[in-house]
C-alpha positions as CSV (number, residue, x, y, z in Angstrom):
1,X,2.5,33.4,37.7
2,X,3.8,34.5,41.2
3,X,4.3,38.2,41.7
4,X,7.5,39.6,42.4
5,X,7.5,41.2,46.1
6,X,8.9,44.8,46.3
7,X,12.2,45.3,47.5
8,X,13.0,47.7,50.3
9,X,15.6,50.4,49.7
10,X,17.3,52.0,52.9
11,X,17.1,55.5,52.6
12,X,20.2,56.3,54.0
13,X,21.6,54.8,50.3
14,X,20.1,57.1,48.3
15,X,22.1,60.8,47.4
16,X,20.8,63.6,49.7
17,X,18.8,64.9,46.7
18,X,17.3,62.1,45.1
19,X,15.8,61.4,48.7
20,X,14.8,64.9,49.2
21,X,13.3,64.6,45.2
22,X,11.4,61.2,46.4
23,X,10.0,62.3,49.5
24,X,8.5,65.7,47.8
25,X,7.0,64.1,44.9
26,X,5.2,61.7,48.0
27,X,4.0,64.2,50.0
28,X,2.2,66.2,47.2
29,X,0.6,63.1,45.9
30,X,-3.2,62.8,46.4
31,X,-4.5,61.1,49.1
32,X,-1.8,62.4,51.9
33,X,-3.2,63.0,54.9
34,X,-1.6,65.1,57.6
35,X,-4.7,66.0,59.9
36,X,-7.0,68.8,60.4
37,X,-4.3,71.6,59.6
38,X,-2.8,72.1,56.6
39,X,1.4,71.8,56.5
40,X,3.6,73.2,53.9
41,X,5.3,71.0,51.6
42,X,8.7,71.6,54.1
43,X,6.4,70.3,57.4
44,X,5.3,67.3,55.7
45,X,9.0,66.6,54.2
46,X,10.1,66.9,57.2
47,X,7.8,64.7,59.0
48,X,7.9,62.1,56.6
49,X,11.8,62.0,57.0
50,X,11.2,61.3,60.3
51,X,9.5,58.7,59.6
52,X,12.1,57.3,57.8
53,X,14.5,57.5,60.3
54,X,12.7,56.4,62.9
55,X,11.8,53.3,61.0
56,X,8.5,54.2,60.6
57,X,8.2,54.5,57.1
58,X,10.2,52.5,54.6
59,X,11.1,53.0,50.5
60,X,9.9,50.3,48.3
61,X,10.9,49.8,45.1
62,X,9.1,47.4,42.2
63,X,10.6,46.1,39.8
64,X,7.8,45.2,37.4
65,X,6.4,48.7,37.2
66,X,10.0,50.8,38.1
67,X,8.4,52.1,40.4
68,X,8.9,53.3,44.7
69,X,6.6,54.0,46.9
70,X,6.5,55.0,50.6
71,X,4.7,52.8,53.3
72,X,4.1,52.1,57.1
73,X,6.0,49.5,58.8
74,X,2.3,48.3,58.9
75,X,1.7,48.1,55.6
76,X,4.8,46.4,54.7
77,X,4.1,43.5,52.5
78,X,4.1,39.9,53.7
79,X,7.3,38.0,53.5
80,X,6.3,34.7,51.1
């Protein structure tokens, strides 16, 4: 059964505040990491849209579980 690869969805095509609602629920997820200081949930929306600006950081979405996530250029999956 081959696995269906994510598909990436440019940010700049989603409304304003779905993006803004997508990149909140991300940065208060468990396992974020920002450092040794602690950021407000403003700092690390706004350094996480950066990051998508910049290309850093790109939205993925799944199909099979309806699900998007937010990765790395590095962690991007493997085109088949």
């Amino acid at each position: 059964m081959d696995e269906e690869q994510p598909v990436e969805v440019p940010y700049g095509d989603i409304p304003d505040a779905t993006l803004r609602a997508i990149v909140e629920d991300f940065c208060t997820r468990d396992g974020t990491d920002y450092g040794q200081s602690e950021l407000s949930l403003e700092q690390k929306a706004t350094i996480l849209m950066g990051q998508l600006k910049r290309g850093e950081a790109r939205i993925l979405f799944e199909a099979t579980s309806q699900t998007l996530r937010i990765v790395t250029r590095d962690q991007l999956p493997a085109a088949p």
